[in-house]
C-alpha positions in Angstrom: -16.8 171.0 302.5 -13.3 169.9 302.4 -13.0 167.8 298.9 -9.5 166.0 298.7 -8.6 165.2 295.6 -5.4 162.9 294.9 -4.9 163.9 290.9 -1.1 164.9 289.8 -1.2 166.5 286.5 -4.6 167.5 286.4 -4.2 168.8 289.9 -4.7 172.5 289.5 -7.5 172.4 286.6 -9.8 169.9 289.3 -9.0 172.0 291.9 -10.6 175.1 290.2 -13.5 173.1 289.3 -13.5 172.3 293.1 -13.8 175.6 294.0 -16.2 176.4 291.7 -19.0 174.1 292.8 -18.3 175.4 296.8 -16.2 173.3 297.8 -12.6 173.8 299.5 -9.9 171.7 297.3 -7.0 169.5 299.5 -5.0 168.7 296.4 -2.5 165.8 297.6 -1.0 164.1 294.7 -0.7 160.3 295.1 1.1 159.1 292.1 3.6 160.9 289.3 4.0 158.9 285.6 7.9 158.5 284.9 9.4 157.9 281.3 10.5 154.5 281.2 14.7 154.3 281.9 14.8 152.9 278.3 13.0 153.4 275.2 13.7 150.3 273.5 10.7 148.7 273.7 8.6 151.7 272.4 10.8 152.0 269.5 11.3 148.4 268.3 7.0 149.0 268.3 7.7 152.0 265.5 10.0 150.3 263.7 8.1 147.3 263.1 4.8 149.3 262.5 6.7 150.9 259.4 7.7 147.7 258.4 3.7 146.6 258.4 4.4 144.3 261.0 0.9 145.1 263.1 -2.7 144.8 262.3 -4.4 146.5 264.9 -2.8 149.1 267.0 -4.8 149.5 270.7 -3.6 153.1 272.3 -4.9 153.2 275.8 -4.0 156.5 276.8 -3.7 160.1 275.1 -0.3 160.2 277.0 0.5 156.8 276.1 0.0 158.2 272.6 2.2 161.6 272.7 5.3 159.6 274.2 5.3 157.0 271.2 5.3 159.9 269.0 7.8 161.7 270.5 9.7 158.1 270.8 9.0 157.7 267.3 10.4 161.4 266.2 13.8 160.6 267.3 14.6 158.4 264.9 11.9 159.1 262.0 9.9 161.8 260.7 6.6 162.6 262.0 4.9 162.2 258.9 6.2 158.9 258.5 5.4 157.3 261.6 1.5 159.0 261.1 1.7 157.2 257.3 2.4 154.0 258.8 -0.6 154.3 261.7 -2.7 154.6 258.9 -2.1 151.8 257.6 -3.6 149.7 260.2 -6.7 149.7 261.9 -6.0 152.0 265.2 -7.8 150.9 267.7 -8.4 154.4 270.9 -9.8 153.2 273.8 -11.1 156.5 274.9 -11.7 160.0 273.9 -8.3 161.3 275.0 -6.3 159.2 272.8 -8.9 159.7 270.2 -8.0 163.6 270.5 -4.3 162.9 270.3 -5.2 160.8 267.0 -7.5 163.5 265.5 -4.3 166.0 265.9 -2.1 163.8 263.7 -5.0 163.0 261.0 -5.2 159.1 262.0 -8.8 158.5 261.6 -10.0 155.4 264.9 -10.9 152.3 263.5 -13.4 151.8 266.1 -15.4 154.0 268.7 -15.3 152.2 271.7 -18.0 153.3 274.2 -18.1 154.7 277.7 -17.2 153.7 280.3 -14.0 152.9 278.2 -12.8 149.9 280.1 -11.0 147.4 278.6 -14.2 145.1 278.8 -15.6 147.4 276.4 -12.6 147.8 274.4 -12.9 143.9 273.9 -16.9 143.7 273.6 -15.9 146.3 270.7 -13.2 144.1 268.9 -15.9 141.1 269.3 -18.6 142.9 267.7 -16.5 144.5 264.9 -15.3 140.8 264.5 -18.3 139.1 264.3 -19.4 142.2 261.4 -16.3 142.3 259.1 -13.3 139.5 258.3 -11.2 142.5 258.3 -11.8 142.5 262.3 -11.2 139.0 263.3 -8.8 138.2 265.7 -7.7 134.7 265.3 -3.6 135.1 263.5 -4.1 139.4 264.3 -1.0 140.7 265.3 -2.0 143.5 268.1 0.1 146.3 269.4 -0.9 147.7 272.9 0.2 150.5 274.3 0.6 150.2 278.6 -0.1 152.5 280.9 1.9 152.5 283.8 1.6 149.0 284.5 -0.5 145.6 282.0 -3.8 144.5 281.8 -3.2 140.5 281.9 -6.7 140.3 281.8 -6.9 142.0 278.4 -3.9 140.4 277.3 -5.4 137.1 278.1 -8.9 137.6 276.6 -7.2 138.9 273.2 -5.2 135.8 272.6 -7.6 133.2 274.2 -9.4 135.0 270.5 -6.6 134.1 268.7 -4.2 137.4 268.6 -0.6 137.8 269.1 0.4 140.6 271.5 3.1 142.5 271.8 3.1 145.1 274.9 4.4 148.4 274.2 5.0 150.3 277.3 5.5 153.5 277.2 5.6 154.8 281.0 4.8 154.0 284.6 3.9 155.3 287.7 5.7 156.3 291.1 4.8 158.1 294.3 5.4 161.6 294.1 8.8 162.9 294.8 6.9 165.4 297.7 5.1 162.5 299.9 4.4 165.7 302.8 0.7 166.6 300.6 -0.3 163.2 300.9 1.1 162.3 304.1 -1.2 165.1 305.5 -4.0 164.6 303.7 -4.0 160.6 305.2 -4.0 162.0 308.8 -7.0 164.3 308.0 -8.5 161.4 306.5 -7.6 159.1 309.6 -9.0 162.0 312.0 -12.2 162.6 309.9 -11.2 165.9 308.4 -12.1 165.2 305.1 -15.8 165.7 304.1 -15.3 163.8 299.6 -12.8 162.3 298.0 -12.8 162.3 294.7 -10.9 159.6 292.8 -10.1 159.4 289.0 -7.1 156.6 288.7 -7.2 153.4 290.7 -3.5 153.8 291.0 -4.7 156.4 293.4 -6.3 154.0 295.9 -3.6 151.6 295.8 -0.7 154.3 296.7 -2.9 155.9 299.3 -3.3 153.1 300.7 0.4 152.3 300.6 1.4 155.1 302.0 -1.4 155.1 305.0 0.1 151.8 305.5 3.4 152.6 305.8 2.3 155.9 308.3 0.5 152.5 310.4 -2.9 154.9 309.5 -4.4 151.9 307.0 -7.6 151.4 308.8 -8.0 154.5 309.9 -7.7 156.1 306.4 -10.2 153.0 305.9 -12.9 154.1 308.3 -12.5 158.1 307.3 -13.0 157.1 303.8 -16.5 155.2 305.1 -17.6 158.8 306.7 -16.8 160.9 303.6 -18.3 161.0 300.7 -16.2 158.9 298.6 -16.4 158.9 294.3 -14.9 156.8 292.1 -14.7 158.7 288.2 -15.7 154.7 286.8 -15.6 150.9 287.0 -11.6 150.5 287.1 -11.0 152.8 289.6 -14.2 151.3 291.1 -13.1 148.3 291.6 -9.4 149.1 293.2 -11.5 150.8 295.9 -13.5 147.7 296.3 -10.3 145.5 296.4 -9.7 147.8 299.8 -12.9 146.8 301.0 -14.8 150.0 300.3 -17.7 151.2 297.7 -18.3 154.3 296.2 -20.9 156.0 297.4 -21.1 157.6 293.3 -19.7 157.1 289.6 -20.4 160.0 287.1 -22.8 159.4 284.3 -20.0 160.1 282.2 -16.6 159.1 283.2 -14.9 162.5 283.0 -13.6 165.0 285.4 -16.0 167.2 285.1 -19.0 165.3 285.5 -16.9 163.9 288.7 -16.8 167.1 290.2 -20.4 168.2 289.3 -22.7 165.0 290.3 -20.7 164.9 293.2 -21.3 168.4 294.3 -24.9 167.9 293.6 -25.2 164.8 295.9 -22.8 165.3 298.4 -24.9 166.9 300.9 -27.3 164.6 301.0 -25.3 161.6 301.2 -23.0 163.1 303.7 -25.9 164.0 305.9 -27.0 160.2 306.0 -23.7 158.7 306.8 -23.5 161.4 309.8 -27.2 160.9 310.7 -26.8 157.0 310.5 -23.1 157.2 312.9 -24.8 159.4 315.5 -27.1 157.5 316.4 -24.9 153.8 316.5 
């Protein structure tokens, strides 16, 4: 089977797995993350975090996490800036930035569970509000690290509770400088080529779908994605691909690469078979 993946910096580890369940990796990179031009914002965040101006600290990504670090090291030690994150409740919403945390010693606050969207971010907040003063909201001043671009929904539902914000982005995402990978894979999709796709970001769908637009391919990327065996790594990325008008025919159990790669491998066969079964005899 041809499995096209669209990952950037994970591109060659998913590719191996790929290959290990059978199948033949098209890896066609849809999106790079950039530094942002300026630092500014990420470092007026450290410099107010040693001066105890936060409460909670919210890092949504592991690499979200490493740049304020390295933001943070230009102007301060590294043992400084880890003294002042534990000083406030530090908030991961998933196990990568957890790992980056567990490197520098900084103990989570909070567990939040899978599938590690920011609904259960929030639900975790609530529930550790309603539990402990220490937790509530209403007056908490909350930094949140960005990923490439906000969450106004999270944004939103955090001061609707009472919390003052204050966005810290860190980086944000671009087409790849090489569009020829995914320009191709978007006419194998558009010509049926393309047996899975397996998606981890939403930023994935949007771009691919950019880009098919801009080749005038946008519906026919649409209807080779509705032959394939398309799978979506969790609820965000989930719903980008139902903003397009599409469903997933899969999400893991757990929202991780591997268990992408593997469920999918298990049930692509079958699921394949039906689609081509049920267009063959339209």
């Amino acid at each position: 089977m041809q499995v096209l993946a669209l990952e950037s910096r994970r591109g060659s580890e998913l590719a191996k797995l790929i290959s290990a369940y059978g199948g033949q990796p098209v890896i066609a990179p849809a999106m790079r993350e950039i530094p942002l031009d300026s630092n500014s914002e990420a470092l007026q965040f450290v410099e107010r975090l040693l001066a105890g101006g936060f409460d909670i600290v919210i890092f949504l990504t592991g690499v979200g996490c490493r740049a304020i670090l390295e933001v943070a090291e230009t102007k301060y030690t590294r043992e400084e800036f880890i003294a002042a994150l534990r000083r406030v409740k530090v908030v991961p919403r998933g196990p990568k930035p957890v790992a980056v945390l567990r490197e520098l010693g900084v103990t989570p606050a909070l567990t939040v569970p899978e599938p590690n969207t920011w609904r259960e971010l929030l639900q975790t907040l609530d529930q550790a509000g309603n539990s402990s003063p220490e937790f509530h909201l209403r007056e908490a001043r909350i930094a949140l690290q960005e990923y490439g671009v906000s969450n106004p929904g999270l944004i939103e539902a955090l001061m609707e509770r009472g919390a003052s914000v204050t966005r810290v982005p860190v980086y944000r995402w671009a087409l790849p400088d090489d569009l020829a990978p995914l320009q191709s894979a978007i006419r194998d999709l558009a010509a049926e080529r393309i047996d899975v796709v397996l998606f981890t970001t939403g930023v994935q769908v949007a771009y691919l779908f950019q880009v098919a637009g801009e080749m005038k391919l946008e519906e026919a990327v649409r209807r080779g994605l509705s032959c394939a065996v398309t799978a979506s790594i969790g609820p965000t990325t989930t719903e980008e691909l139902q903003r397009q008008g599409l469903a997933p025919d899969l999400e893991p159990s757990h929202p991780k690469m591997g268990f992408l790669v593997k469920e999918t491998a298990e049930r692509a066969s079958e699921i394949l078979g039906t689609k081509r079964q049920g267009k063959a005899s339209v």
